[in-house]
C-alpha positions in Angstrom: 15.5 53.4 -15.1 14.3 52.1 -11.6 14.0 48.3 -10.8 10.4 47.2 -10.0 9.8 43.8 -8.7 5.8 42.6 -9.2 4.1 41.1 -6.7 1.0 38.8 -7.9 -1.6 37.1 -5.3 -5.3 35.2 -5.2 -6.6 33.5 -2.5 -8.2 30.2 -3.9 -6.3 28.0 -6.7 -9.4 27.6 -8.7 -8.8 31.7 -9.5 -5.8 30.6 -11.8 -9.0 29.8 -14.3 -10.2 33.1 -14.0 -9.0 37.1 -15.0 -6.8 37.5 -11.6 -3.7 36.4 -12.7 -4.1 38.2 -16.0 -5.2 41.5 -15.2 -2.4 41.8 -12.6 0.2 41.1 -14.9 -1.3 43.8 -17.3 -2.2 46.3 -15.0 1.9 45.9 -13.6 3.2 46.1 -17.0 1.3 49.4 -18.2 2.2 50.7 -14.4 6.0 50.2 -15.1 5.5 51.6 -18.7 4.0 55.0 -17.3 6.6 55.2 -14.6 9.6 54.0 -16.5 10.2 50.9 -14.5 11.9 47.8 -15.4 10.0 44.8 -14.3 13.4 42.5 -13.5 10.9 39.7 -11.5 7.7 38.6 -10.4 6.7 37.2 -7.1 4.2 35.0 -7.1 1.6 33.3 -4.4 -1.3 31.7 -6.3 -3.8 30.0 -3.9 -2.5 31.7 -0.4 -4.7 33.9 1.7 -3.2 37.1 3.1 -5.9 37.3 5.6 -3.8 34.5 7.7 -0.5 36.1 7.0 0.8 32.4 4.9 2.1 34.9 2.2 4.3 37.1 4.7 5.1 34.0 7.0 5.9 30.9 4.0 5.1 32.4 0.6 6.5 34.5 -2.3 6.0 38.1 -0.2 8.1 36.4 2.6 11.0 35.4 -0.3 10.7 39.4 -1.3 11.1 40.7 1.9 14.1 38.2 2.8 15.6 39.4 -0.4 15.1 43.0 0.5 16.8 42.3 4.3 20.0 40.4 2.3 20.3 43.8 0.7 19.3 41.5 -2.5 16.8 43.9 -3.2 18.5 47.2 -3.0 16.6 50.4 -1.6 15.0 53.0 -4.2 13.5 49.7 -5.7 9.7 49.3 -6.5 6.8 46.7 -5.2 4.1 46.5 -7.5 0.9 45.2 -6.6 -3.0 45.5 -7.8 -4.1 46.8 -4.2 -2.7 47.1 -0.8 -4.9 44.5 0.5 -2.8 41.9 -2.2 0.0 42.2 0.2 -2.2 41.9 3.6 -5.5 41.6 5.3 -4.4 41.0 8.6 -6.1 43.5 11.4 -4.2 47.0 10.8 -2.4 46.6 14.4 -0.6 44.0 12.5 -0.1 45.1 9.0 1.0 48.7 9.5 4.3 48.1 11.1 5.0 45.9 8.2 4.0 48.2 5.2 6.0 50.9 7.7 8.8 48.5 8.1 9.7 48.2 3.8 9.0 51.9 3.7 11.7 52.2 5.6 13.7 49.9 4.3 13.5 52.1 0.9 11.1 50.3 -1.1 8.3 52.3 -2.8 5.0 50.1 -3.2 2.9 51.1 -6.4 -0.8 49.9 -6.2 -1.1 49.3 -9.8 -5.3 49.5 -9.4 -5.7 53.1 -8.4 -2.0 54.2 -9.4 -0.5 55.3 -5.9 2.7 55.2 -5.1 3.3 54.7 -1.2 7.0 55.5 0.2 8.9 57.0 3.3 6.9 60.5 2.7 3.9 58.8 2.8 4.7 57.9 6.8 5.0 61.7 7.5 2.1 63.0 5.6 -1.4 62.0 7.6 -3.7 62.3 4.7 -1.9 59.4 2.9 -0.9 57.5 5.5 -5.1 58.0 7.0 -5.8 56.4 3.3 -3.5 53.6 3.3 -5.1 52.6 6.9 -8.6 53.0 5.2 -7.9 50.0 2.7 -6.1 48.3 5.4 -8.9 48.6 7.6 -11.6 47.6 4.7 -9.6 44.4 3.5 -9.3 43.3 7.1 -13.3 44.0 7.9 -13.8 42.3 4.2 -12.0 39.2 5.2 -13.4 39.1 8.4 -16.7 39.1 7.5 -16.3 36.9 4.5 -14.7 34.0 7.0 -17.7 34.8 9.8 -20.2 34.0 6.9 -18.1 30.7 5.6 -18.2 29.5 9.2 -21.6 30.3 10.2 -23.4 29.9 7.1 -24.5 25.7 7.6 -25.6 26.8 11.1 -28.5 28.8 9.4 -29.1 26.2 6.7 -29.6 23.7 9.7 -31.6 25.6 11.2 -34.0 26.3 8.8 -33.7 22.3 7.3 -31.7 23.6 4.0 -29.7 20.9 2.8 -27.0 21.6 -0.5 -27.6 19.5 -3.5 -23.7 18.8 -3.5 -23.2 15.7 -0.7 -21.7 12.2 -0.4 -21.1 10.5 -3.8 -23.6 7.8 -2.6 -26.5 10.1 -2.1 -28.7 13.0 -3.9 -30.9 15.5 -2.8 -34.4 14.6 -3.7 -37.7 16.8 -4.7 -38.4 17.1 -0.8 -35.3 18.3 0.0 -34.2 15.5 1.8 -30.6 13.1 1.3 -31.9 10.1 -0.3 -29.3 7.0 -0.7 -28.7 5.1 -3.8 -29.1 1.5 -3.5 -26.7 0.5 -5.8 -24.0 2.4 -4.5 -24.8 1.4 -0.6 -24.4 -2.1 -2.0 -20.7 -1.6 -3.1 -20.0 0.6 0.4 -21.2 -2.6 2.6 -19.3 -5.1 -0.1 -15.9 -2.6 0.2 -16.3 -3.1 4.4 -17.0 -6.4 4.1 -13.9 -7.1 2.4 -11.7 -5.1 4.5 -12.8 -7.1 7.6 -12.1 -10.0 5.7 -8.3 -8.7 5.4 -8.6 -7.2 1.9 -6.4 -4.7 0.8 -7.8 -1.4 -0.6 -5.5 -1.8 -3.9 -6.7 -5.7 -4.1 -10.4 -4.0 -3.6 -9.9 -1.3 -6.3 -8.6 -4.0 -8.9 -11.6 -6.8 -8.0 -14.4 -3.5 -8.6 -12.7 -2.3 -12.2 -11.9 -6.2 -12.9 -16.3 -6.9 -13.2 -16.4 -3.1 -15.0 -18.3 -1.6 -11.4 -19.1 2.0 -12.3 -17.1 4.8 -10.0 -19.3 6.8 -8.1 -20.4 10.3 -9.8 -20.1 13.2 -7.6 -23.5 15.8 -7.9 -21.0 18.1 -9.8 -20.5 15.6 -12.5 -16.9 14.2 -12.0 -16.3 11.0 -12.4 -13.0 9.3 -12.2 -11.7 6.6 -14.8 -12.0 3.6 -12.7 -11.8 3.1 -9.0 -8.4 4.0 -6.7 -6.8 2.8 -3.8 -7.0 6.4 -2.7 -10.9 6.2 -3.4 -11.1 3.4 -1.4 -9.0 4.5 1.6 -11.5 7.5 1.8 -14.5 5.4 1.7 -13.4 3.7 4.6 -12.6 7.0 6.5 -15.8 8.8 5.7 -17.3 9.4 8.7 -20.2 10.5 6.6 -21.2 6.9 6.1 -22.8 7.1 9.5 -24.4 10.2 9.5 -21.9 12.8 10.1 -21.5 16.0 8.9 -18.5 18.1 9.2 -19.0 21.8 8.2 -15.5 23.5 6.8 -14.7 26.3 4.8 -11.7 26.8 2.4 -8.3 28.7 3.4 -5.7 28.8 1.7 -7.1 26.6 -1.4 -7.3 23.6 1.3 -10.5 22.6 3.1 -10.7 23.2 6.6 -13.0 22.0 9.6 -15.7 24.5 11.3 -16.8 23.5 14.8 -17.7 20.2 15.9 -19.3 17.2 13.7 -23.3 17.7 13.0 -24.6 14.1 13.6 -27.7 12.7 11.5 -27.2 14.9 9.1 -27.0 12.4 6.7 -29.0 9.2 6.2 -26.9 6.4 8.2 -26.0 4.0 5.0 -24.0 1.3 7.2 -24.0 0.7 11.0 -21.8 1.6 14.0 -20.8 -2.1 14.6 -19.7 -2.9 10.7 -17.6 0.4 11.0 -15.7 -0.1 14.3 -15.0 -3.7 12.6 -13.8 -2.5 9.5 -11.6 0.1 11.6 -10.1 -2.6 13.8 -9.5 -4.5 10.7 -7.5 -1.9 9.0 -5.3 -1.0 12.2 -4.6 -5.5 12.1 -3.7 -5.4 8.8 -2.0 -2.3 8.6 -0.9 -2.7 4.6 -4.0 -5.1 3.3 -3.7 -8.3 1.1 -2.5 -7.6 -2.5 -2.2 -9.9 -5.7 -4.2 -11.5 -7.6 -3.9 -14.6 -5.4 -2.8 -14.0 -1.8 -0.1 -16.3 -1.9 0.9 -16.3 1.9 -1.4 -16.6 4.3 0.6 -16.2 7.3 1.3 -12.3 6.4 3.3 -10.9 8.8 3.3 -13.4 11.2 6.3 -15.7 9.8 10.0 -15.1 10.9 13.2 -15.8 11.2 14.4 -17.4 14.5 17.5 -16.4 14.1 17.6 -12.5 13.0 13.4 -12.3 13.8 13.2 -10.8 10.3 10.2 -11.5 8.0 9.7 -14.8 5.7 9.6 -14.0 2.1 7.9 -16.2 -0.8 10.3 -17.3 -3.8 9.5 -19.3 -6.3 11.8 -22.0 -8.4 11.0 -24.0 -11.5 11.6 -27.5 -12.1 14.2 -27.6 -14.5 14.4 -29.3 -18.1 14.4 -32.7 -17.9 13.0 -33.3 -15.0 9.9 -35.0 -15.1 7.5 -32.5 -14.0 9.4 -29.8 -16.1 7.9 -25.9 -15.8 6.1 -26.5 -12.7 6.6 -23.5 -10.3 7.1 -24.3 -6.7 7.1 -21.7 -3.4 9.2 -21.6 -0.9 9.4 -19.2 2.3 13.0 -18.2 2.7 14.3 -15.7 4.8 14.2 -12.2 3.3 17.8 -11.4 5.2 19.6 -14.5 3.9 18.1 -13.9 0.2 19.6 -10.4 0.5 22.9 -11.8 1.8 22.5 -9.6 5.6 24.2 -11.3 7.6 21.9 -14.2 8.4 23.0 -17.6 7.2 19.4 -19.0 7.0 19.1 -22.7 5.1 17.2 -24.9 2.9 14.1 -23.4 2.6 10.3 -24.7 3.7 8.0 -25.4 0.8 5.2 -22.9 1.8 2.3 -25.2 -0.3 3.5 -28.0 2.6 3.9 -25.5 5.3 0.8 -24.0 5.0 -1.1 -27.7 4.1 0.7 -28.8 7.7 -0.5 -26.1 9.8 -4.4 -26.4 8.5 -4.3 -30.2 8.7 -3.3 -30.1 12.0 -6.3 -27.4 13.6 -7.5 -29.9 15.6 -4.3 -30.5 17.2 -4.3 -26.4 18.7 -7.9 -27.0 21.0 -8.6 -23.4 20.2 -12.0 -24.0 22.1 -10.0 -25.0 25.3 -7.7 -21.9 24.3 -9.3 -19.6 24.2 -11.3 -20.3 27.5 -8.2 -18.9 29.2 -7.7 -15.8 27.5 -7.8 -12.5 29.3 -10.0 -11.2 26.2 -12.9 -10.9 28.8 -11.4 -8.6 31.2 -9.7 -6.5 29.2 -13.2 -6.1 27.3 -15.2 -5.6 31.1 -12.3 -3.0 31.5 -12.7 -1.4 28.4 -16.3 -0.5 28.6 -16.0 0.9 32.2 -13.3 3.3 30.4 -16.0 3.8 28.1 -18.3 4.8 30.5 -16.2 7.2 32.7 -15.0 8.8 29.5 -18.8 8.8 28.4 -19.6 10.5 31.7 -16.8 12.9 32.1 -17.7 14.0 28.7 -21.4 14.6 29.8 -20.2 17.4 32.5 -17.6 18.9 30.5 -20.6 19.2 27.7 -23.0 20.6 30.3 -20.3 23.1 31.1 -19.7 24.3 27.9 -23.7 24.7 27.9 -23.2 27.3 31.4 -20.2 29.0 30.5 -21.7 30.2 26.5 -24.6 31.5 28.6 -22.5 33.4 31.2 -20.5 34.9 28.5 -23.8 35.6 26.8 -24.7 37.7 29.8 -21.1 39.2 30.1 -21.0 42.9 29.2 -18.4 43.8 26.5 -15.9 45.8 29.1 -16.4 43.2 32.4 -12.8 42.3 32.8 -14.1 38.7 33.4 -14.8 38.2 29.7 -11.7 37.2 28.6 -11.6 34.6 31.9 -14.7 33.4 30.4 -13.8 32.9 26.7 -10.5 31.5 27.7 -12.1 29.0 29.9 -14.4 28.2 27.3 -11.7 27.4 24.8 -10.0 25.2 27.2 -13.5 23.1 27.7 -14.1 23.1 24.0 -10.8 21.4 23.4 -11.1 19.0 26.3 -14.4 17.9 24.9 -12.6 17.6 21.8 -10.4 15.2 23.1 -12.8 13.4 24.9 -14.6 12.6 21.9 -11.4 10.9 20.2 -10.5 9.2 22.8 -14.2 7.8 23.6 -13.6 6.3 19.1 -10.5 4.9 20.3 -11.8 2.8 23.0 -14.9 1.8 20.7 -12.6 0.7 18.5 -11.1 -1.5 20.8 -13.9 -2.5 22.2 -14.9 -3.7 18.7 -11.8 -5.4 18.1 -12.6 -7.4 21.5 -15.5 -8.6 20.5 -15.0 -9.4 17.0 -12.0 -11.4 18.3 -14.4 -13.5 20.3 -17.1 -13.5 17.5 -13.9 -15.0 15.5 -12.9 -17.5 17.8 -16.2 -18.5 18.7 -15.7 -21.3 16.5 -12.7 -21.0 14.4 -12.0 -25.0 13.6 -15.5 -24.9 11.7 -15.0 -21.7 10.0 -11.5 -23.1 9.2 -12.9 -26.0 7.7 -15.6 -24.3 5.9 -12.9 -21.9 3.9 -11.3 -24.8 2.8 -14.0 -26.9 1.6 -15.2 -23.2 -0.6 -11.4 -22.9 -1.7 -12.0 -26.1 -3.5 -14.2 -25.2 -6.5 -13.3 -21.0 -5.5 -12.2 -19.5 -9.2 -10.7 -15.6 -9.5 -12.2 -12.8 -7.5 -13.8 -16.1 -5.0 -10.6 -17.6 -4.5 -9.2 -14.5 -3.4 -12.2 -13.9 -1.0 -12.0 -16.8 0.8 -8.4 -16.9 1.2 -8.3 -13.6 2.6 -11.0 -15.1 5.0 -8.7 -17.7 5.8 -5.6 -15.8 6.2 -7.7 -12.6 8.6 -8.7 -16.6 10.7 -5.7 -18.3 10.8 -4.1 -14.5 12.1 -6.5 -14.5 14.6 -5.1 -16.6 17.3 -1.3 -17.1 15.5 0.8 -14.9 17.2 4.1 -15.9 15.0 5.8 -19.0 12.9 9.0 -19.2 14.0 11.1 -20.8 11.2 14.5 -22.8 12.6 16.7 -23.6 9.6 19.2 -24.6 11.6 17.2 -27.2 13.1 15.2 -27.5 10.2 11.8 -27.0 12.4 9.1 -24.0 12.5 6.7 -23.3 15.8 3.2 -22.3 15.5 3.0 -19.5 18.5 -0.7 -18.8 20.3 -1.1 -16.8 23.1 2.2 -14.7 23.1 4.3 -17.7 23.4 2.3 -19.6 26.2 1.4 -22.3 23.8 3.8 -23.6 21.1 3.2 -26.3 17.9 6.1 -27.4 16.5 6.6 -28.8 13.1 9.8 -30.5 11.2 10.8 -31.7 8.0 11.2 -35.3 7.7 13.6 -37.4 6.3 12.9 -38.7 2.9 12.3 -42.5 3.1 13.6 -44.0 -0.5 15.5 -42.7 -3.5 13.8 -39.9 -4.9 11.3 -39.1 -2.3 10.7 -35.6 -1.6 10.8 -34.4 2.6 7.5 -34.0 4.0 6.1 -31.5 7.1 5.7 -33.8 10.2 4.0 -32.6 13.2 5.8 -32.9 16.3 3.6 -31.8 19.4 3.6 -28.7 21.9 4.2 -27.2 25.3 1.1 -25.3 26.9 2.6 -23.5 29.7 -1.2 -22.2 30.6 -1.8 -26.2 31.6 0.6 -26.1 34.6 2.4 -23.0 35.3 4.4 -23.8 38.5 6.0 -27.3 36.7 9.8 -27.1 36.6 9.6 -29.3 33.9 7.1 -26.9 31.9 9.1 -24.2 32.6 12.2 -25.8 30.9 10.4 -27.4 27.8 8.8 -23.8 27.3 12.4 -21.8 27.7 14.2 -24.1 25.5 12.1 -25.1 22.9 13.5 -23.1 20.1 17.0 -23.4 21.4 18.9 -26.2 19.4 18.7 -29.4 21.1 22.3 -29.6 22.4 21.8 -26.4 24.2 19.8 -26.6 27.5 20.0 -22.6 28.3 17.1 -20.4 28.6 16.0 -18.3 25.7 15.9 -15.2 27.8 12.7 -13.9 25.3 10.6 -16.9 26.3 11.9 -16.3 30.3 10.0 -12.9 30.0 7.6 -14.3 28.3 7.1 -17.1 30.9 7.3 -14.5 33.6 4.5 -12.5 32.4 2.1 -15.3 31.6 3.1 -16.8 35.0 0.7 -15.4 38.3 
């Protein structure tokens, strides 16, 4: 009895709910019955298109043939498939050579649908081997056609103003055939941006919407998740469809691909360009978002270690029994090296509640108006926009001639040599235009960034102040809010906290290290007092940058006292700022 080896395939995973898989495995079985084969295993590539060769290249039929070159697979064994065009529906150019190839090899293929058997005779008799190109050649053409209708399909439906009642979760299709947004749902969008500018988190953002019960959005098809995701979120914020865009795609392979270029105002615009570029910018500033249920550190990122430059980390202590104020929970920002004993000796720690008191109390003390006078914000924001507009341009005349070239093609006979020049050339505009467009985003977002950073510091000591006084009577989801506030201002013009437990000091950096605040811990005055955060003053090397004596205080300031070298980071830094 011969060894047969089935070979099972659909193109789309939603097919593993229909007949396919069963009907092959039937028709294989009664094939190997009537032949007297012994099925000894079963390839399998569920979801995976032969018309892009993913089986043959990555997939089960690929596993099968690398069996059958080992010598796994020994020749006078048996393929069995439902049809030819199971195994490919590549152009027959490219799919004969193969099916020639395992004939060869000494493998006889059964098509298990109209019970042929294919093997090294077939290749030397013309009547099969003219059939077994006919289904070649009608898979292929099937495909073809099948993908050519996918891809052009939403052109006609444009056209013709046919819109699909299936569409973004936050709209419907109403009796006049046009996207109409729901109100509600544009509501939570606007709220979901809103808190990402503020610094937010999209797994603090999920929690707050299932916290006060806020219904998921239900797709047109009916599904509705349990509750809202971080994952949900995150493609909220993505969804270009918010402003309009449409992206037409088609489905290979079971995964969702994009067809030519964005439709714009296909959709009803729900939010605007300028509370989307923010919301980008925000995301890209704080890469990993806010989480908790309290956003304990408000300095994020920015705090480290002077001595190994690796991140703070909260810990927390409790007052032990006896002590007066027994069960109370204190924070402290330690360094995370030192707590995982890596090589950095660290020290006492800082109490963050008196670390982060001292640095509000003392916003005043930083003149941000007066800083950020100085900044270079406002050329690199002149320079950005003239980038904008020579992209903006440049993309103008590649566009226009993308518009010539389609028609010169157009009028190109089928057998003028220079067609292939043409289409080629028009592939290569196509993808410049393509990058054009991304890069014209990126510099929108930066542009956005620019100027939300000067809407930010337009005024930050009174927005500062204004948190503050709301944090006072803020409770749950409110508390968070405005903290997040705080933290996305205070991260606006801090640079870094330098914490020196050697010295027992921490620097407040602005400005890439041109200006410095320094804080220490005081001395306790009495028995029993506890050591406070003193403010201490500050170099700004922007004031005077040719003073020797500048230079040195801004060099050696987070040196220890009894050394007068240079830090040679602050020398670069110096050197940059300096004209």
């Amino acid at each position: 009895m011969a060894l047969a080896y089935s070979y099972i395939r659909y193109s789309t995973k939603g097919q593993v709910r229909g007949d396919s898989h069963r009907r092959q495995v039937e028709l294989s079985d009664t094939f190997a019955q009537k032949n007297r084969l012994r099925i000894v295993k079963n390839y399998s590539d569920l979801g995976v298109s032969a018309f892009r060769s993913k089986n043959k290249t990555e997939g089960q039929l690929k596993a099968f043939m690398d069996d059958v070159t080992a010598q796994k697979i020994r020749p006078g064994s048996w393929l069995l498939v439902e049809s030819l065009d199971r195994l490919s529906r590549e152009k027959v150019g490219t799919a004969l050579p193969w099916f020639i190839n395992l004939l060869n090899a000494g493998i006889k293929i059964g098509t298990i649908m109209d019970d042929r058997i294919y093997d090294q005779d077939t290749v030397n008799d013309p009547m099969q081997l003219m059939g077994s190109l006919m289904i070649m050649s009608r898979a292929n053409e099937e495909s073809e056609k099948k993908s050519e209708r996918v891809k052009h399909s939403w052109v006609g439906r444009r056209k013709n103003g046919i819109k699909g009642a299936i569409c973004p979760s936050w709209l419907f299709l109403d009796t006049d055939g046009q996207y109409k947004p729901y109100p509600e749902r544009v509501k939570v969008i606007h709220e979901i941006f809103e808190l990402t500018i503020s610094g937010v988190g999209t797994y603090t953002i999920a929690r707050m919407l299932n916290d006060r019960r806020e219904p998921p959005f239900k797709t047109v098809v009916g599904r509705k998740g349990a509750g809202w995701h971080p994952t949900t979120v995150y493609n909220l914020l993505s969804n270009r469809a918010l402003l309009g865009f449409h992206q037409p795609g088609a489905v290979e392979d079971g995964q969702k691909v994009k067809v030519g270029e964005e439709v714009a105002d296909y959709y009803p615009k729900v939010i605007d360009e300028d509370l989307w570029l923010r919301a980008q910018a925000a995301r890209k500033k704080h890469a990993s978002g806010a989480k908790g249920l309290y956003l304990t550190n408000l300095l994020g990122n920015r705090a480290e270690c002077l001595a190994c430059k690796s991140p703070m980390k909260i810990v927390t202590k409790a007052v032990a029994k006896g002590r007066p104020d027994h069960g109370k929970v204190f924070r402290y920002f330690a360094c995370s090296n030192a707590e995982a004993k890596r090589g950095c000796p660290g020290g006492e720690r800082f109490n963050y509640d008196e670390v982060e008191a001292a640095i509000l109390d003392h916003i005043p003390e930083y003149r941000l108006s007066d800083v950020f006078e100085n900044t270079r914000d406002m050329a690199e924001l002149k320079e950005c926009e003239k980038q904008i507009g020579a992209v903006a341009f440049k993309l103008g005349e590649l566009e226009k001639r993308r518009d010539r070239m389609a028609r010169e093609i157009s009028l190109t006979d089928d057998d003028d040599p220079l067609l292939d020049l043409h289409r080629k050339t028009l592939r290569e505009i196509v993808t410049d235009i393509r990058k054009g467009k991304e890069s014209l985003d990126g510099l929108a977002e930066a542009k956005a960034e620019l100027e939300a950073q000067q809407d930010d510091r337009s005024d930050l000591e009174a927005v500062i102040a204004q948190f503050r006084a709301e944090l006072e009577t803020a409770t749950g989801d409110d508390l968070y809010r405005y903290r997040a506030k705080l933290s996305s201002a205070l991260q606006t013009f801090i640079d870094y906290v330098w914490f020196d437990f050697e010295n027992e000091v921490f620097d407040v950096v602005l400005m890439g290290g041109a200006i410095v605040h320094r804080f220490k811990k005081t001395n306790p005055q009495g028995r029993g007092r506890a050591r406070r955060i003193q403010y201490v003053g500050s170099v700004n090397v922007l004031k005077d940058m040719g003073d020797t004596v500048v230079r040195e205080a801004f060099t050696t300031m987070t040196r220890d006292p009894g050394d007068s070298s240079e830090d040679p980071l602050r020398v670069e830094v110096f050197n940059k700022l300096k004209p």
